[in-house]
Every structure is written in C-alpha cells, then in structure tokens.
The first five atom37 places (N, CA, C, CB, O) and aatype in JSON, in Angstrom:
{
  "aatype": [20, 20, 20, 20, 20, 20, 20, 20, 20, 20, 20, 20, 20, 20, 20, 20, 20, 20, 20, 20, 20, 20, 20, 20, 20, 20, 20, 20, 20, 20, 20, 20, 20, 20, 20, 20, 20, 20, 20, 20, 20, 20, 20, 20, 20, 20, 20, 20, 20, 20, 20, 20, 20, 20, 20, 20, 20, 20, 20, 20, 20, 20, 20, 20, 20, 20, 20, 20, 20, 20, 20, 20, 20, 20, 20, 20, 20, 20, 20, 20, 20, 20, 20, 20],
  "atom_mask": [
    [1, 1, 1, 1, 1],
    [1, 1, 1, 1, 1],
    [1, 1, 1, 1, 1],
    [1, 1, 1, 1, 1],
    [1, 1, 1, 1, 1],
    [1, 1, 1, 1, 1],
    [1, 1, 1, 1, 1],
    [1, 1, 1, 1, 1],
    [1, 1, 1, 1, 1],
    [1, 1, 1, 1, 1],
    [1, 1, 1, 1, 1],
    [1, 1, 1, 1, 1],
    [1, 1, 1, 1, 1],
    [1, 1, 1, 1, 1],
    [1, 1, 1, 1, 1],
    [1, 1, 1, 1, 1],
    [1, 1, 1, 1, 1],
    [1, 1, 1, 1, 1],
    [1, 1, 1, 1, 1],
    [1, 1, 1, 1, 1],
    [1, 1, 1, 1, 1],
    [1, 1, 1, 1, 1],
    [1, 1, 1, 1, 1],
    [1, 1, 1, 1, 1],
    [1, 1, 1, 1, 1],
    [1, 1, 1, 1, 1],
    [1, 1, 1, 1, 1],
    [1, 1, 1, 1, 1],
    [1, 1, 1, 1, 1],
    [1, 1, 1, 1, 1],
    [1, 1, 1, 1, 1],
    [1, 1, 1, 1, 1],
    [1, 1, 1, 1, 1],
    [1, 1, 1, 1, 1],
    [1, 1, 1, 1, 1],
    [1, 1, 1, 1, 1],
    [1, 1, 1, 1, 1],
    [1, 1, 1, 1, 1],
    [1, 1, 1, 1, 1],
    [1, 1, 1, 1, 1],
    [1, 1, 1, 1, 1],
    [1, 1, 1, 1, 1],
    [1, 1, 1, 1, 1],
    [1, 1, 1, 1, 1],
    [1, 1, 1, 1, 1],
    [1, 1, 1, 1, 1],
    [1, 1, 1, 1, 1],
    [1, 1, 1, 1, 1],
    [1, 1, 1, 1, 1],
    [1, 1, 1, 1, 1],
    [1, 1, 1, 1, 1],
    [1, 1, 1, 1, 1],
    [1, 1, 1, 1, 1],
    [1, 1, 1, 1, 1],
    [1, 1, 1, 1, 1],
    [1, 1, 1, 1, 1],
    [1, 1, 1, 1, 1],
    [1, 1, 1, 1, 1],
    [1, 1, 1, 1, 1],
    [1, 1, 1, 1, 1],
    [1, 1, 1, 1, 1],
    [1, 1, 1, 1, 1],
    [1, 1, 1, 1, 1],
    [1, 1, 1, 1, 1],
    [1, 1, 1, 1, 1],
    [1, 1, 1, 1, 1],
    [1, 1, 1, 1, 1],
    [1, 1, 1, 1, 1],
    [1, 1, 1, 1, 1],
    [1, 1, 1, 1, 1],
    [1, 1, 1, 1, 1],
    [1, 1, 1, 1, 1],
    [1, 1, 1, 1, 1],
    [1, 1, 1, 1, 1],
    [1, 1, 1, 1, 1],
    [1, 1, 1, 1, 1],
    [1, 1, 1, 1, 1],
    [1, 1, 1, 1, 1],
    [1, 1, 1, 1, 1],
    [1, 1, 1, 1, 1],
    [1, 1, 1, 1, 1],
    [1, 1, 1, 1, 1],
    [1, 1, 1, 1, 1],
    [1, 1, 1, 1, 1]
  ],
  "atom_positions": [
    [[-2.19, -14.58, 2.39], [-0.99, -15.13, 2.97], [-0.21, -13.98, 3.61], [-0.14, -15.87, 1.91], [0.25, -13.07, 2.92]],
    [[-0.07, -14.03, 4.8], [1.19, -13.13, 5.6], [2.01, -13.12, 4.83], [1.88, -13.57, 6.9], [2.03, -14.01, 3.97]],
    [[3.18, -11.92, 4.86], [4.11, -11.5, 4.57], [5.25, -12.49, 4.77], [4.13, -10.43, 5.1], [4.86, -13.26, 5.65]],
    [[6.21, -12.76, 4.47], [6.98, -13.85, 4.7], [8.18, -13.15, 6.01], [7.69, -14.41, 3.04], [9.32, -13.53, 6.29]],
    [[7.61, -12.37, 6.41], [8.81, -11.41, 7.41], [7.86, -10.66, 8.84], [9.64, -9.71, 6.16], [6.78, -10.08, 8.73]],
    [[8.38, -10.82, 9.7], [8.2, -10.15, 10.65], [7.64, -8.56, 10.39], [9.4, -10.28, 11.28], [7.74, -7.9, 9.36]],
    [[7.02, -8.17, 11.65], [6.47, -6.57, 11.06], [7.79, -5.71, 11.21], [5.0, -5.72, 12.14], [8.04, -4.74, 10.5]],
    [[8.82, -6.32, 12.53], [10.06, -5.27, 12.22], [10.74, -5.49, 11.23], [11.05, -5.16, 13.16], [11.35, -4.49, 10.84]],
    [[10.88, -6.3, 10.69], [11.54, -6.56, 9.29], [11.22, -5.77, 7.96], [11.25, -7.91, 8.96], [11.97, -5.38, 7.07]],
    [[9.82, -5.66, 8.13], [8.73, -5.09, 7.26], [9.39, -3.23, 7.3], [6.8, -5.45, 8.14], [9.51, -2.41, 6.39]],
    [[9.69, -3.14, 8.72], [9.54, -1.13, 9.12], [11.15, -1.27, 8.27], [9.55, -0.21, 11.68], [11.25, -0.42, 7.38]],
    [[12.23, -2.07, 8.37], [13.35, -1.95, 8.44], [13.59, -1.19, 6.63], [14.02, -3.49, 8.97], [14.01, -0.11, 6.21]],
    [[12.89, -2.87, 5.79], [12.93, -2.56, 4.67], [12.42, -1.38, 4.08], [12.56, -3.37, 4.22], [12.95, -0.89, 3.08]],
    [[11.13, -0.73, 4.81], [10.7, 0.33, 4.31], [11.21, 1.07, 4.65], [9.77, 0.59, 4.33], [10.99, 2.08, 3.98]],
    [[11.92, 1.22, 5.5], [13.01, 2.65, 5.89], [13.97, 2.65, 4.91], [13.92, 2.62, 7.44], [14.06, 3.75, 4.37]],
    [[14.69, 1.84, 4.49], [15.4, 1.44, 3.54], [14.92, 2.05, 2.13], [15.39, 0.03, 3.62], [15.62, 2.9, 1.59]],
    [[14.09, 1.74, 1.72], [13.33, 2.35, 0.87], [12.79, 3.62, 0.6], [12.67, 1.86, 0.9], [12.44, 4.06, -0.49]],
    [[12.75, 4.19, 1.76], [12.21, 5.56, 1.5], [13.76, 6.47, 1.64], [10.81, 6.04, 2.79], [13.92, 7.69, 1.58]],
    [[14.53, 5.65, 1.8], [15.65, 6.55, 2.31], [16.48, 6.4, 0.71], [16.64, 5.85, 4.0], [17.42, 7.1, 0.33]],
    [[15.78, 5.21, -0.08], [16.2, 5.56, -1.45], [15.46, 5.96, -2.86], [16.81, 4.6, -1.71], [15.67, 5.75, -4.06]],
    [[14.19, 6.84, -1.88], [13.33, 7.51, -2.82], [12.74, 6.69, -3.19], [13.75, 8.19, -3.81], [12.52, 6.95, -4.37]],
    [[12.11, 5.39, -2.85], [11.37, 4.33, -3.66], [9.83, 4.17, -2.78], [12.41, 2.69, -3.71], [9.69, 3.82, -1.61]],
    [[8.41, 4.7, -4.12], [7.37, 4.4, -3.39], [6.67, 3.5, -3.56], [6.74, 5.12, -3.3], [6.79, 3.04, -4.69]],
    [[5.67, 2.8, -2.68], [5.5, 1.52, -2.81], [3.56, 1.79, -2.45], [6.69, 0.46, -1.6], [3.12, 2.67, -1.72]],
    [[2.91, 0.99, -3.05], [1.45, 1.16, -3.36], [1.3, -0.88, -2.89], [1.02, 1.94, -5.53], [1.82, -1.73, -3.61]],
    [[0.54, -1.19, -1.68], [0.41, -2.45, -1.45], [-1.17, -2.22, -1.36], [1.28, -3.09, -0.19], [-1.77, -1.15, -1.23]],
    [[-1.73, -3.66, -1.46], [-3.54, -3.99, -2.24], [-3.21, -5.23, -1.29], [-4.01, -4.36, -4.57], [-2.43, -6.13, -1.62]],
    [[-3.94, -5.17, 0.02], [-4.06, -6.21, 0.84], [-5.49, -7.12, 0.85], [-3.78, -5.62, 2.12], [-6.52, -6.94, 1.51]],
    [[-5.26, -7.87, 0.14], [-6.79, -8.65, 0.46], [-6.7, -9.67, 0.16], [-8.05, -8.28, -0.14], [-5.76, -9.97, -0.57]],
    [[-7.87, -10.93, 0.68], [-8.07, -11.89, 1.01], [-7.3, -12.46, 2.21], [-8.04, -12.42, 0.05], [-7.36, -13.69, 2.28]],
    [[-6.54, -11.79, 3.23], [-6.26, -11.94, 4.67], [-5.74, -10.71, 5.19], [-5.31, -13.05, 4.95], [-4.65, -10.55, 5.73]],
    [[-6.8, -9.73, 4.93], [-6.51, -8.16, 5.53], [-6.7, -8.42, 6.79], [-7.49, -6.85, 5.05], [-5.84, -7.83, 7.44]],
    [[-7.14, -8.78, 7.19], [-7.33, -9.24, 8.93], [-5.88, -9.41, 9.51], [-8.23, -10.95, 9.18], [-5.26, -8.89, 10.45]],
    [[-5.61, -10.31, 8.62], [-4.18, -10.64, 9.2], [-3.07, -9.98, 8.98], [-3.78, -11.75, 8.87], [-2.08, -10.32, 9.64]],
    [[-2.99, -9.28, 8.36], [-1.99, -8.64, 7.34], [-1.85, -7.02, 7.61], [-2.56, -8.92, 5.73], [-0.96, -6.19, 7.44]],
    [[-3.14, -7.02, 8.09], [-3.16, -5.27, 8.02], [-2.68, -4.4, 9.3], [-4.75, -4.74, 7.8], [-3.09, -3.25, 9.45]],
    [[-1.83, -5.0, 10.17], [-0.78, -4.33, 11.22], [0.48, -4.16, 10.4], [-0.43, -5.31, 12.64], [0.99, -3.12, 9.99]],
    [[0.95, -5.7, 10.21], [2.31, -5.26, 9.46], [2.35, -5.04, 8.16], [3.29, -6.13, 9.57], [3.35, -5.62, 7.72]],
    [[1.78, -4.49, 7.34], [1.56, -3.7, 5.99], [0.8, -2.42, 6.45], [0.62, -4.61, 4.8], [0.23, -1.83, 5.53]],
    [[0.68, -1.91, 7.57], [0.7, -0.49, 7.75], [1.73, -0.22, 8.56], [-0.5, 0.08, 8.26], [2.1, 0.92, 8.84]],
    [[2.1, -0.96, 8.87], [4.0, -0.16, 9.57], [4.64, -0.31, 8.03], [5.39, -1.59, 11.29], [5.12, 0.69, 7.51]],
    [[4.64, -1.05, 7.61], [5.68, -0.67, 6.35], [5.57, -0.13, 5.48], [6.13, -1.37, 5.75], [6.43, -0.12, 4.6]],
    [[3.95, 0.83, 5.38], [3.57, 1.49, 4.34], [3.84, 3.08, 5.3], [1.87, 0.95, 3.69], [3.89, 4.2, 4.79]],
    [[3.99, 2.74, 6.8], [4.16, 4.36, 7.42], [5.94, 4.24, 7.66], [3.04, 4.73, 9.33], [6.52, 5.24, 8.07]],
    [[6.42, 3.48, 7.5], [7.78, 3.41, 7.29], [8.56, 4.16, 6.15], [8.0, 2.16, 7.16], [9.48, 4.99, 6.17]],
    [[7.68, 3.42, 4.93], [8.52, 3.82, 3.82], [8.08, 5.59, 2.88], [8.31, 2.35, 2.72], [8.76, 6.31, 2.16]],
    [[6.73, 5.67, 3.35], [5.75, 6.74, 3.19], [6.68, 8.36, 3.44], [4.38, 6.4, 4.45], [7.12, 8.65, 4.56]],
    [[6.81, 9.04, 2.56], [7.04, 10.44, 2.79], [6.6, 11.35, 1.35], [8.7, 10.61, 3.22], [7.0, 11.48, 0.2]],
    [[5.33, 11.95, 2.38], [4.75, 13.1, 1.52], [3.61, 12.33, 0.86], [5.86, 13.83, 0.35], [2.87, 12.59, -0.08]],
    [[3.7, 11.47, 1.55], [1.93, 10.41, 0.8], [2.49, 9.93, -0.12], [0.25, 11.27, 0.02], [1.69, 9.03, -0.4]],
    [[3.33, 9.82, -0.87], [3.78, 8.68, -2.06], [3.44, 7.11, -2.08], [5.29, 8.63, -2.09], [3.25, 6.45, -3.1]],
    [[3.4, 6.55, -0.54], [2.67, 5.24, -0.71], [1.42, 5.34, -0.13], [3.36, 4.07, -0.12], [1.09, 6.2, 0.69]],
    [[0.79, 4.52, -0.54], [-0.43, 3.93, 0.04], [-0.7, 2.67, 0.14], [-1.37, 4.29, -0.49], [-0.36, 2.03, -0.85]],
    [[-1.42, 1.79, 1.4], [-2.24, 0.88, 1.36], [-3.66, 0.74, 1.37], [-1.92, 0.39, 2.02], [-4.23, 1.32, 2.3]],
    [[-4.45, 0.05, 0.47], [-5.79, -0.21, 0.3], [-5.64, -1.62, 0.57], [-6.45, 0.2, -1.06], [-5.0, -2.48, -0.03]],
    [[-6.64, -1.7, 1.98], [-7.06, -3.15, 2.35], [-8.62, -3.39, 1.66], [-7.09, -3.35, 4.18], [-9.47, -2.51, 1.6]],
    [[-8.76, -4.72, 1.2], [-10.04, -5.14, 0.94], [-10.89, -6.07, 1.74], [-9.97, -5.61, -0.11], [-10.47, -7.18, 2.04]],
    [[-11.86, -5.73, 2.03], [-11.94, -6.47, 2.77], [-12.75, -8.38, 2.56], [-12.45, -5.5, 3.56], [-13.07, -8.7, 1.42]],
    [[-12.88, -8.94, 3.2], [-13.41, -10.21, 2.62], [-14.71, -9.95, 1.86], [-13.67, -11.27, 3.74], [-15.41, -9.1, 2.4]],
    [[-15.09, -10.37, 0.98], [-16.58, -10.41, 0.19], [-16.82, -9.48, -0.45], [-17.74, -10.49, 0.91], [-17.91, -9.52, -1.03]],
    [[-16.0, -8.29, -0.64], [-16.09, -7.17, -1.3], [-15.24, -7.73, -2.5], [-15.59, -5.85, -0.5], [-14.44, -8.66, -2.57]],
    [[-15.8, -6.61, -3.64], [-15.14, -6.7, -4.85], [-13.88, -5.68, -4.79], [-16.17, -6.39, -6.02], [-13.8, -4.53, -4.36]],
    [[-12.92, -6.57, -5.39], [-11.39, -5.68, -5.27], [-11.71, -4.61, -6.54], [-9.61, -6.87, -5.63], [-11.34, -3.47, -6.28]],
    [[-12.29, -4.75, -7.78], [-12.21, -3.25, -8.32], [-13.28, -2.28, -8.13], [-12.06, -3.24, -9.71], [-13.36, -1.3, -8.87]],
    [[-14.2, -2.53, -7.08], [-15.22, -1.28, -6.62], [-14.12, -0.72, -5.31], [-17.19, -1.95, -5.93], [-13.94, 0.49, -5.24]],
    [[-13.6, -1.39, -4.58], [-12.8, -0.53, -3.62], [-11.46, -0.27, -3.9], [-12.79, -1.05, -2.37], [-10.88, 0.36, -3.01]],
    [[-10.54, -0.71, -5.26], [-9.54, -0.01, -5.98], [-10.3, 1.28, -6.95], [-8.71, -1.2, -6.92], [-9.51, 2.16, -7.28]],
    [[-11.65, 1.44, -7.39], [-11.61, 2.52, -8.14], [-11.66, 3.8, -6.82], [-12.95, 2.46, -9.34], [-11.28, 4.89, -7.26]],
    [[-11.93, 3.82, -5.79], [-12.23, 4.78, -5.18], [-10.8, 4.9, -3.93], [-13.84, 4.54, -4.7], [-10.73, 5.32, -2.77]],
    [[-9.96, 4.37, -4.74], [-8.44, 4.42, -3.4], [-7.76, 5.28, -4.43], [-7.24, 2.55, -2.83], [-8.03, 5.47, -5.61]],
    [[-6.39, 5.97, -3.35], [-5.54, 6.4, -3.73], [-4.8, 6.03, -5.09], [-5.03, 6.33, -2.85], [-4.48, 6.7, -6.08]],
    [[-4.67, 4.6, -4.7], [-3.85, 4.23, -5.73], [-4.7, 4.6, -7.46], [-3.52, 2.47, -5.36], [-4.22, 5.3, -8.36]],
    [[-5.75, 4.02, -7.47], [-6.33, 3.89, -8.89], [-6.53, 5.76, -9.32], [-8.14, 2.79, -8.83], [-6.57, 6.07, -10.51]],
    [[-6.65, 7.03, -8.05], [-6.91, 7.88, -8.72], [-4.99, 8.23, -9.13], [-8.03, 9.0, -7.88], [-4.81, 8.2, -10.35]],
    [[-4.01, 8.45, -8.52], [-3.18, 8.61, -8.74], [-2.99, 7.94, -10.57], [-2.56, 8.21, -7.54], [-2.61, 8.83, -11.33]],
    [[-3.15, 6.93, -11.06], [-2.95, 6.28, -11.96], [-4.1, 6.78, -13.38], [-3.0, 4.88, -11.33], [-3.84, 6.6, -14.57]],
    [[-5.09, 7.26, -12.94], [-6.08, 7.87, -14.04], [-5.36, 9.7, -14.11], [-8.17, 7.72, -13.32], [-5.31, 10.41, -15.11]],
    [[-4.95, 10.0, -12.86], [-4.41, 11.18, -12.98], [-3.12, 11.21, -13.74], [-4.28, 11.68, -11.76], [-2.97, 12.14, -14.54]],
    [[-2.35, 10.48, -13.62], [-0.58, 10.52, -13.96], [-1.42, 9.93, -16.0], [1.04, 8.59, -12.46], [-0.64, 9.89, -16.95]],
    [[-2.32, 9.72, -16.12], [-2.59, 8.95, -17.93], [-2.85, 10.7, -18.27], [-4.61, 7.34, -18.37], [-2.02, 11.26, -18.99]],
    [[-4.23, 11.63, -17.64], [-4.4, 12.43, -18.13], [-3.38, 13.78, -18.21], [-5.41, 12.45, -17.76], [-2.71, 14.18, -17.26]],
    [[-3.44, 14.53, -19.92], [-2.23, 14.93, -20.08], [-2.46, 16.23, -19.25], [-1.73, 15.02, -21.6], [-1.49, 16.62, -18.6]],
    [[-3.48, 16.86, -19.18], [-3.7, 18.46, -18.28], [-3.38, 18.02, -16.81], [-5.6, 19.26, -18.32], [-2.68, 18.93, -16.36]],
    [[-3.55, 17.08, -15.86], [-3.47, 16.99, -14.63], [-1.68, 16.51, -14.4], [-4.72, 15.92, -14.13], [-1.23, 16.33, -13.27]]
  ]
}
C-alpha cells in the first residue's frame, strides 16, 4: 500500500525529522514498485551521516534473506554485541 501522502509531503516530514535528530529505518515490500520513489526521497530527506536506511524487497523474495544482509539487520546484531 502507498504511503498515505504525497512524495513532497514525504521530503517535508523527513526534513522535519532530521532537523530533530530522529532516524528512521523503512522495509518496503510487497509494492516496492510503487513505493520506492517516494520512500527514497524521504529516506534522503531525513538521512544524515547514514543513520537511515531503506531496504526494498522485492516481490517473491523472502523478506528475512534480504533483511539479514541490509543495513538495517547488521546495525541491530552490532548495537546487541557488547565489544562492537
């Protein structure tokens, strides 16, 4: 399902957001086709210093073989282990 907002709506909020230190990690799938213009303006909107990321999936693929190898899932095995 699309976003319920326009893609400028999308850049606005994420400017908004990054301008209050808030990072945001979006998992687009089952209408990455559709979805994946305006969920990469609002992930390069709100984005400073790589803190967000988007991982699109794509149709017929399994969502945890292409979440173990994204940003997001290593960030999250890294931030558990106590040396890294």
């Amino acid at each position: 399902m699309p976003p319920p907002c326009e893609q400028e709506e999308l850049v606005k909020i994420g400017k908004k957001l990054k301008k209050n230190n808030v990072a945001v990690d979006v998992v687009n799938f089952g209408a990455a086709e559709v979805n994946g213009e305006r969920l990469e303006a609002f992930i390069e909107a709100v984005n400073s210093g790589d803190n967000s990321h988007l991982v699109s999936v794509p149709t017929g693929t399994i969502l945890s073989d292409t979440l173990f190898g994204s940003p997001i899932y290593q960030q999250v095995c890294c931030a558990r282990r106590p040396n890294h």
